[in-house]
C-alpha beads as a LAMMPS data file, in Angstrom:
LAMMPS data file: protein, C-alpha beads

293 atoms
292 bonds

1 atom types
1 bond types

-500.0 500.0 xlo xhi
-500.0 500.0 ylo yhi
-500.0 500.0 zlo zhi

Masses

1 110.0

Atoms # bond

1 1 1 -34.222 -436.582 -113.137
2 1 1 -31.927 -435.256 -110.363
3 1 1 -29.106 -436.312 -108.766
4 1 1 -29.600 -437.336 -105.387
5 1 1 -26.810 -435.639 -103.613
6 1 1 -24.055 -433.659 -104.745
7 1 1 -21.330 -435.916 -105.932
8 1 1 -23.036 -439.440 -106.720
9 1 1 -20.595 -442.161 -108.004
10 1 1 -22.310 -444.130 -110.445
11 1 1 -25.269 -442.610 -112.788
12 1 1 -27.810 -444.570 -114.411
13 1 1 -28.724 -442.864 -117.646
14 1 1 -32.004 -443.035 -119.941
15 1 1 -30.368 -442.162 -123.630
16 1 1 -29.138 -443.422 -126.965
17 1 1 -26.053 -445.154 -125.550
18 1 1 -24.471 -443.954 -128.638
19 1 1 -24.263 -440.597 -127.698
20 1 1 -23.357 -441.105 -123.977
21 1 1 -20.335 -443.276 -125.358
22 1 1 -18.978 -440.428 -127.274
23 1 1 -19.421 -437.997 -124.722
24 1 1 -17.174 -439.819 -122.445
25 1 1 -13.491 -439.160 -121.646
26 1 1 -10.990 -441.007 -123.075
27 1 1 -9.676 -443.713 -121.382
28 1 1 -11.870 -443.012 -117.973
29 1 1 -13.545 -446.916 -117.956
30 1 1 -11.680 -449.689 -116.015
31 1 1 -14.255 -452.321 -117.369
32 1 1 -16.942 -453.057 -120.150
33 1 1 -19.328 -455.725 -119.973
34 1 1 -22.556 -455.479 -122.536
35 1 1 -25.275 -458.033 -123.670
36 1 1 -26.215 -456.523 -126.926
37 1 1 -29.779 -457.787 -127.978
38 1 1 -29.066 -461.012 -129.555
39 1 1 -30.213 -460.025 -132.792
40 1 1 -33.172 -462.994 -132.798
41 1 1 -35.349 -461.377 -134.923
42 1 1 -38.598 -461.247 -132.493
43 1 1 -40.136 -459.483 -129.868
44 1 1 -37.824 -460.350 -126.348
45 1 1 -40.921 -460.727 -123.700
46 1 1 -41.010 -461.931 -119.933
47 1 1 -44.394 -462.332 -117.842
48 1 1 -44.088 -462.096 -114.353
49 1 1 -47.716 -463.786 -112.419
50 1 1 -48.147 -464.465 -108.941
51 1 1 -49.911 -468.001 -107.946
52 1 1 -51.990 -468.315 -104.791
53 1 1 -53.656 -471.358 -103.576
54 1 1 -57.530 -471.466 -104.886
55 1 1 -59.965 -474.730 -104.832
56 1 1 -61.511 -472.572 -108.290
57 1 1 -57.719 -472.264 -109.763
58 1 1 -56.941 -471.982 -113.160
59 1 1 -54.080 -474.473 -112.657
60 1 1 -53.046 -477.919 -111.133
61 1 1 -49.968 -478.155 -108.757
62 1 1 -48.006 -480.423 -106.454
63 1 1 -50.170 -483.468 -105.553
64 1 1 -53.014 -482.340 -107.628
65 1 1 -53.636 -478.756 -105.578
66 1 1 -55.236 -475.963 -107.427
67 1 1 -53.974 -472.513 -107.694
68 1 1 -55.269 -469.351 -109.122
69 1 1 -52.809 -467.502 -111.740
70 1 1 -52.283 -463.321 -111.683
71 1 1 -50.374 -461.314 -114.073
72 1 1 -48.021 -458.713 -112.854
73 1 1 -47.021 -457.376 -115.915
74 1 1 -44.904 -458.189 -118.673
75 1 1 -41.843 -456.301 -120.141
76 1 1 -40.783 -456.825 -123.738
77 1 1 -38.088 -455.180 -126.460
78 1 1 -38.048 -455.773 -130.177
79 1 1 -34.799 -457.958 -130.326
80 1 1 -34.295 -457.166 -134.516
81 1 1 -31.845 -454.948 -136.678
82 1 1 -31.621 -455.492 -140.392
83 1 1 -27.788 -454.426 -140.085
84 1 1 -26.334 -455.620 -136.339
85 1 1 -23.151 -455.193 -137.423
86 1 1 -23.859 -451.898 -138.270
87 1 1 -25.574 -451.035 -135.673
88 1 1 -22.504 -452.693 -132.554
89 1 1 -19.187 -451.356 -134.650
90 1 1 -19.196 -447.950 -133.647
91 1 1 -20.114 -448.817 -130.021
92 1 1 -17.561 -451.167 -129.902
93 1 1 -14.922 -448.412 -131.662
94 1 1 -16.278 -445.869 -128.612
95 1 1 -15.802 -448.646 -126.530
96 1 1 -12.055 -449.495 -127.682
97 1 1 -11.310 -445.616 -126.980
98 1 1 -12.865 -444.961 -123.236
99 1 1 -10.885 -447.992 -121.554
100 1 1 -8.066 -447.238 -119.871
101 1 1 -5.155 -448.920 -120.732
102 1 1 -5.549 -452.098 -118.232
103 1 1 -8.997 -452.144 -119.005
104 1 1 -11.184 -454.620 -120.911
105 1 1 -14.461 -455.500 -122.395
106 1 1 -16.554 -458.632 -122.079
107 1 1 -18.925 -458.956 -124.890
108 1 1 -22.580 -461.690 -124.540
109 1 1 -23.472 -462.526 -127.176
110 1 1 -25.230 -465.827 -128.782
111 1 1 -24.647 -468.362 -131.500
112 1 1 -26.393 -466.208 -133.783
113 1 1 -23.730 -463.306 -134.386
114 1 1 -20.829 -464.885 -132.134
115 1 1 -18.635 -465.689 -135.562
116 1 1 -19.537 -461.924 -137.253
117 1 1 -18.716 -460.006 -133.939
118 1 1 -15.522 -461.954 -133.416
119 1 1 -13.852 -460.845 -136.508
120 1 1 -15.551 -456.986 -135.803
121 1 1 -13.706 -457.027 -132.378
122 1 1 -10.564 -458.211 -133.863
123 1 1 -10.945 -455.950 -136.168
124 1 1 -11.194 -453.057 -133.669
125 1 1 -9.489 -454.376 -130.692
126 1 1 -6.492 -456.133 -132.066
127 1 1 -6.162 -459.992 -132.706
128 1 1 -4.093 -459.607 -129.951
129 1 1 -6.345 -458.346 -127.783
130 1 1 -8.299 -461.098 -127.813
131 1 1 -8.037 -463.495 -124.442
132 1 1 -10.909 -465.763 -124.266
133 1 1 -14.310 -467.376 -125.319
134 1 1 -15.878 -468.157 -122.009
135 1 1 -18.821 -470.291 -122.846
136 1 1 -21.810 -469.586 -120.786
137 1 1 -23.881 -473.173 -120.535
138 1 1 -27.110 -473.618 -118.808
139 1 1 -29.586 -476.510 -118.848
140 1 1 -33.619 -474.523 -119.068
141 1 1 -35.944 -474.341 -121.605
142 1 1 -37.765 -475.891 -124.916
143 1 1 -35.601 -479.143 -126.653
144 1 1 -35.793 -479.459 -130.154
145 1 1 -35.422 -482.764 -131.630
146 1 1 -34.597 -481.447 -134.861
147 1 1 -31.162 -479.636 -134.132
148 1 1 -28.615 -480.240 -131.037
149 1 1 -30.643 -477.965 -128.572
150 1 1 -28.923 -474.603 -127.673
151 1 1 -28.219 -474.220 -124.365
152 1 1 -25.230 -471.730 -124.289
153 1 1 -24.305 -467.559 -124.886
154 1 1 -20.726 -466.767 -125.661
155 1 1 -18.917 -464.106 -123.820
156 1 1 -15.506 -462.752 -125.549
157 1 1 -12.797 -461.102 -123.637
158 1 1 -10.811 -458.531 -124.870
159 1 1 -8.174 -456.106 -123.313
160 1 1 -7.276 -452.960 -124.031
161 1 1 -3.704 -454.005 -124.279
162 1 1 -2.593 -457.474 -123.754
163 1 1 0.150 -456.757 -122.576
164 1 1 -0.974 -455.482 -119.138
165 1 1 -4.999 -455.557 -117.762
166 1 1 -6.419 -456.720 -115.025
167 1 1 -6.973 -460.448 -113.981
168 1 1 -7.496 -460.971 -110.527
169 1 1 -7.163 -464.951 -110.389
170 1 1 -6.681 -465.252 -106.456
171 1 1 -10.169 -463.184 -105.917
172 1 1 -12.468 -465.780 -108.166
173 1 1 -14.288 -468.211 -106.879
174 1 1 -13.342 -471.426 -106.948
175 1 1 -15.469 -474.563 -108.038
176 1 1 -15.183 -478.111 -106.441
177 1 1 -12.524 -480.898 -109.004
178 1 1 -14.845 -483.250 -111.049
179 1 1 -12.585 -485.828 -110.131
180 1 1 -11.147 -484.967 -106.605
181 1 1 -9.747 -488.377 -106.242
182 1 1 -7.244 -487.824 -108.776
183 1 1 -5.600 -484.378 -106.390
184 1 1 -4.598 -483.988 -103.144
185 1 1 -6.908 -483.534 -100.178
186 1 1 -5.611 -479.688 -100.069
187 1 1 -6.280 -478.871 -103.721
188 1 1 -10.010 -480.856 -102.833
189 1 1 -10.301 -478.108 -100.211
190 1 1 -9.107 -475.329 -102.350
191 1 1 -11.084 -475.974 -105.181
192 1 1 -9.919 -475.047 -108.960
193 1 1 -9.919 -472.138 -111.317
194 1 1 -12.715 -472.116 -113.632
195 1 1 -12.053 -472.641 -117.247
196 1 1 -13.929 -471.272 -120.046
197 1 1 -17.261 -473.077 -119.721
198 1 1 -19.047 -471.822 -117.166
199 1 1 -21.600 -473.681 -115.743
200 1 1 -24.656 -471.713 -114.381
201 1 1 -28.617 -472.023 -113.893
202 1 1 -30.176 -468.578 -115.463
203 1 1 -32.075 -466.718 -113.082
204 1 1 -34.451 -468.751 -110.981
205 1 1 -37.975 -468.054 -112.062
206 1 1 -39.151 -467.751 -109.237
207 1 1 -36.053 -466.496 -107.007
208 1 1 -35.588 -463.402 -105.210
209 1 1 -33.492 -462.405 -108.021
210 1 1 -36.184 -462.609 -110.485
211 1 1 -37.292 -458.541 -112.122
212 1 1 -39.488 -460.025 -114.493
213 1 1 -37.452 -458.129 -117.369
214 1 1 -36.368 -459.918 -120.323
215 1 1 -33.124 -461.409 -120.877
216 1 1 -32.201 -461.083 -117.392
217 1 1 -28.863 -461.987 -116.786
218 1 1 -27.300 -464.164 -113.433
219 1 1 -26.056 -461.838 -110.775
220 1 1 -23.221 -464.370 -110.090
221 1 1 -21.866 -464.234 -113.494
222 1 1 -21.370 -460.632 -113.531
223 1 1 -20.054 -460.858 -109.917
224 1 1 -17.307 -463.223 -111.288
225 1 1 -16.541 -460.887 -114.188
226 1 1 -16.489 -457.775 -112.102
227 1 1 -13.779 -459.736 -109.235
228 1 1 -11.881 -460.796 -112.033
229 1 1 -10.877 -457.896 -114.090
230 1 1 -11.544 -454.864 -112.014
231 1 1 -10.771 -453.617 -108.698
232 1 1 -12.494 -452.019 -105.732
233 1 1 -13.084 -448.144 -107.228
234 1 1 -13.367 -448.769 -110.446
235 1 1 -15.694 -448.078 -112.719
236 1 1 -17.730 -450.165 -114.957
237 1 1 -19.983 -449.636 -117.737
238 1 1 -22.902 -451.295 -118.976
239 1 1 -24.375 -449.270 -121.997
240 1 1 -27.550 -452.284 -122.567
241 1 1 -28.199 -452.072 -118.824
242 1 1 -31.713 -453.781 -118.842
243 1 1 -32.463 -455.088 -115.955
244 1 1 -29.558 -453.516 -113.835
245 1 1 -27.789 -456.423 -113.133
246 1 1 -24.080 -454.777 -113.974
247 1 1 -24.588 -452.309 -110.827
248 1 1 -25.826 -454.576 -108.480
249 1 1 -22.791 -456.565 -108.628
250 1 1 -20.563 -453.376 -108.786
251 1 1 -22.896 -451.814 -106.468
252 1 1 -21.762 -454.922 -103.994
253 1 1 -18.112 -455.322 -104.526
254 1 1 -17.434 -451.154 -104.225
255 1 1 -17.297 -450.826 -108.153
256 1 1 -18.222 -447.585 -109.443
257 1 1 -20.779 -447.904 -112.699
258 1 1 -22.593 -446.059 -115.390
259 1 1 -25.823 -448.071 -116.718
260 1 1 -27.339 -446.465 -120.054
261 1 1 -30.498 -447.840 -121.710
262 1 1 -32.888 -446.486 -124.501
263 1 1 -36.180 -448.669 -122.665
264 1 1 -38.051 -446.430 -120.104
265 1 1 -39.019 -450.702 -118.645
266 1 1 -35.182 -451.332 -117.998
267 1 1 -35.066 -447.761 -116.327
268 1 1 -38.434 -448.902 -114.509
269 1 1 -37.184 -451.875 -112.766
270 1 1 -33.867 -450.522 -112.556
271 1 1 -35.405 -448.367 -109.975
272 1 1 -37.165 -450.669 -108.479
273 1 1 -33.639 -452.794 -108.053
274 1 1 -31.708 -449.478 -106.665
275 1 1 -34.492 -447.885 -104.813
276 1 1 -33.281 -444.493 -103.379
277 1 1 -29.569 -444.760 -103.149
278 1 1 -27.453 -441.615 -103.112
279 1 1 -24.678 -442.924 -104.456
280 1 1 -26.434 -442.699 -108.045
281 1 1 -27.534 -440.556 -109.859
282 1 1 -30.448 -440.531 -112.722
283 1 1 -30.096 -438.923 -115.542
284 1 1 -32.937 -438.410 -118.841
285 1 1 -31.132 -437.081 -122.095
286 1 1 -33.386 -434.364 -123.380
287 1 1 -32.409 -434.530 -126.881
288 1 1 -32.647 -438.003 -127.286
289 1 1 -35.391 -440.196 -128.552
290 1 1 -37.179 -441.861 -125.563
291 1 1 -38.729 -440.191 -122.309
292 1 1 -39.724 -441.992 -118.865
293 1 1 -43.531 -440.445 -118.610

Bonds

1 1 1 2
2 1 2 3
3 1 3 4
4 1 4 5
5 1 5 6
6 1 6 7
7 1 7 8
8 1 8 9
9 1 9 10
10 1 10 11
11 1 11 12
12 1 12 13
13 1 13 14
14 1 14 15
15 1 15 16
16 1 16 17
17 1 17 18
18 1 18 19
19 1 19 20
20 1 20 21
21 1 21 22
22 1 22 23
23 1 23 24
24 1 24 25
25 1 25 26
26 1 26 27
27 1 27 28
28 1 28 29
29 1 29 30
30 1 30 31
31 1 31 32
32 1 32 33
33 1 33 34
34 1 34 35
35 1 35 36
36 1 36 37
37 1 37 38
38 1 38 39
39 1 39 40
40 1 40 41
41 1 41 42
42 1 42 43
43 1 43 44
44 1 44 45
45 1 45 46
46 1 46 47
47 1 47 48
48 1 48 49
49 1 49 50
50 1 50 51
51 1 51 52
52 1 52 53
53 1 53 54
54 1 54 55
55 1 55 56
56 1 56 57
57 1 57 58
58 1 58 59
59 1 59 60
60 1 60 61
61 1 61 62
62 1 62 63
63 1 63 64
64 1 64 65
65 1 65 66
66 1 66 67
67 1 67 68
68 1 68 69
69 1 69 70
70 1 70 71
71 1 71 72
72 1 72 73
73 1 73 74
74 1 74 75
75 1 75 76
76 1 76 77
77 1 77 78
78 1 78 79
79 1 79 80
80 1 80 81
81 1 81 82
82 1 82 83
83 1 83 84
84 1 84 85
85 1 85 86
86 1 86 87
87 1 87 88
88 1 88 89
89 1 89 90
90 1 90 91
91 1 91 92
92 1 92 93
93 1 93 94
94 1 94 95
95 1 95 96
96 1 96 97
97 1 97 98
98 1 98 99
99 1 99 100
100 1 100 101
101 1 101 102
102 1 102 103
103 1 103 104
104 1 104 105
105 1 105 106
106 1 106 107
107 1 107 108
108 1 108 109
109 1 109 110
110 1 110 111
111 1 111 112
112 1 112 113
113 1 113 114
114 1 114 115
115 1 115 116
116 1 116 117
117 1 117 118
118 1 118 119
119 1 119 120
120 1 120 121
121 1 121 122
122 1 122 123
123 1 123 124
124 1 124 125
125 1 125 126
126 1 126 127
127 1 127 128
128 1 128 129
129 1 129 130
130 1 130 131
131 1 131 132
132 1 132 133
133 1 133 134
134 1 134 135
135 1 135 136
136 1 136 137
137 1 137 138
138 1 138 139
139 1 139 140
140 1 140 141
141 1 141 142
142 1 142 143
143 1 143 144
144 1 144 145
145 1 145 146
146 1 146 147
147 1 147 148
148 1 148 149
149 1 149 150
150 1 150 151
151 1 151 152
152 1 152 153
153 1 153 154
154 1 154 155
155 1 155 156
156 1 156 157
157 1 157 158
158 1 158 159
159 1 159 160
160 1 160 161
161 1 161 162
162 1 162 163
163 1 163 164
164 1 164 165
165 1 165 166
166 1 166 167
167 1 167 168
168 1 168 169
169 1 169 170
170 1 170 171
171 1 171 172
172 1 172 173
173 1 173 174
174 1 174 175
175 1 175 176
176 1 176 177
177 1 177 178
178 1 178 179
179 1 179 180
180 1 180 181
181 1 181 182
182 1 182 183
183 1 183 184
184 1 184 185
185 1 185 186
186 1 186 187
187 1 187 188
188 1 188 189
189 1 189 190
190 1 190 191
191 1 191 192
192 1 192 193
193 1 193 194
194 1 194 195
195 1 195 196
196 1 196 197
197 1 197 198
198 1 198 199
199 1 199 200
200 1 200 201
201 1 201 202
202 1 202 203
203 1 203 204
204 1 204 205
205 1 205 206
206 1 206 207
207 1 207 208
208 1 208 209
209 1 209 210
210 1 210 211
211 1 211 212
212 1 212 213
213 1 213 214
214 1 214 215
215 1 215 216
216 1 216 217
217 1 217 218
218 1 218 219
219 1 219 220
220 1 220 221
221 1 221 222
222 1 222 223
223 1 223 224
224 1 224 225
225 1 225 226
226 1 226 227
227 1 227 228
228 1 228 229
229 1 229 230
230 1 230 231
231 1 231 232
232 1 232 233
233 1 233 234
234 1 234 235
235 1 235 236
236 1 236 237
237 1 237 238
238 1 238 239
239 1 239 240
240 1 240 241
241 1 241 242
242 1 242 243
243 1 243 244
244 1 244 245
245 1 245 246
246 1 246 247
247 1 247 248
248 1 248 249
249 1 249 250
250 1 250 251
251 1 251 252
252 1 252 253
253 1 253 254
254 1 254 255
255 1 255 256
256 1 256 257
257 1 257 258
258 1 258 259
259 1 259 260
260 1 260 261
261 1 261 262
262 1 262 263
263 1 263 264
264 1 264 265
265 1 265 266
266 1 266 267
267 1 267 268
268 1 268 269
269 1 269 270
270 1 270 271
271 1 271 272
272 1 272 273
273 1 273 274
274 1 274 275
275 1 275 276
276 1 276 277
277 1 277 278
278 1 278 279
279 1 279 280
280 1 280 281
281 1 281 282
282 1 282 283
283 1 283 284
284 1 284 285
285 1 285 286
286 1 286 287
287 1 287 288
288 1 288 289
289 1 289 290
290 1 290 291
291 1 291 292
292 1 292 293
């Protein structure tokens, strides 16, 4: 791959994202956001099908009208390490040394490692550090009537030092009171803060927004992180880039961003997402593991 012109600002890169961490300057990133795999121990898979309207369909729809079912494609990853934490701590440590020093990291992760990764970032990052647990909820999927269903991630928030990063509270948007009649008509109009829970659908299945690629994150969650704790310039990294997601919203609110992922499929769609836009550029790392033929 090539850069498209001259100077790009942002760079999309097929590697280990191992070795692209330690390659990079010291304190050069303004934000972090990753969603590790989750560590569930199975093959992460999403089909994507197409449904037209067919009197022979292989499927019944609104008011009993048949439709015929296609199959795009499907893109998958094997979601499994026998050592996670193993595998996350010195990504994190590379992590902890190429923010600047108002920078931060915002780490998704689910119920399954949430507790071990904690203590690994305190241990890296400083209990200090530490500023929130946002709680991601959604309501989609399979119940279980044998266990409280799971319908949340955890993201954790860490700075680089507490004592001075970057929280742009007046940019975020607001969300209506849950009990307006208890505030004033102007804080109705304003709207409030969010807290820590975040309520937010997952991407529609079958919204614009949709790539098909597993584990596809919201575009307006990483919008809200991005206003939040950067600024217009910055850059932002995403070293499990999947779908892209990270630099689209950076791509919209004037954020620099370097995407790395080890999955030709992520760099696929990614391409697909950014099309030919010169202010990237795309790089393959010859020495490492995977190639895009």
């Amino acid at each position: 791959m090539t850069p498209s012109e001259p100077n790009p600002s942002s760079r999309i890169i097929l590697a280990d994202n191992l070795d692209v961490l330690r390659d990079l300057p010291s304190g050069s990133v303004d934000l972090i956001y990753i969603d590790p795999p989750f560590n569930t121990g199975r093959v992460q898979a999403r089909t994507r099908i197409r449904t037209e309207r067919s009197d022979d369909g292989d499927r019944t729809g609104f008011a009993g009208a048949r439709y015929r079912t296609t199959t795009l494609g499907t893109q998958s990853f094997d979601d499994a390490f026998d050592d996670f934490l193993a595998f996350i701590e010195p990504r994190l440590v590379e992590s902890h040394r190429v923010l600047t020093v108002t920078g931060a990291i915002y780490f998704h992760i689910d119920y399954r490692e949430a507790h071990a990764c904690k203590l690994l970032l305190d241990g890296i990052f400083g209990r200090a550090s530490f500023i929130n647990e946002i709680i991601w909820a959604y309501d989609y999927g399979a119940r279980t009537t044998r266990r409280w269903p799971a319908k949340h991630d955890t993201i954790f928030f860490y700075a680089r030092d507490p004592a001075r990063y970057t929280f742009n509270a007046d940019l975020i948007d607001r969300e209506p009171y849950m009990a307006p009649g208890l505030v004033g008509p102007e804080k109705v109009a304003r709207g409030k803060l969010p807290t820590d829970v975040w309520w937010h659908t997952i991407v529609p299945t079958s919204g614009s927004e949709r790539t098909g690629y597993p584990t596809q994150k919201p575009l307006g969650v990483l919008r809200r992180i991005l206003t939040a704790s950067s600024n217009p310039g910055d850059l932002v990294l995403d070293f499990f880039a999947g779908s892209g997601t990270t630099g689209i919203a950076a791509r919209q609110l004037g954020r620099r961003f370097i995407l790395v992922d080890s999955n030709p499929g992520a760099i696929h769609v990614m391409r697909g997402r950014f099309g030919d836009d010169p202010g990237i550029s795309w790089e393959a790392r010859a020495d490492g593991p995977y190639s895009e033929e």
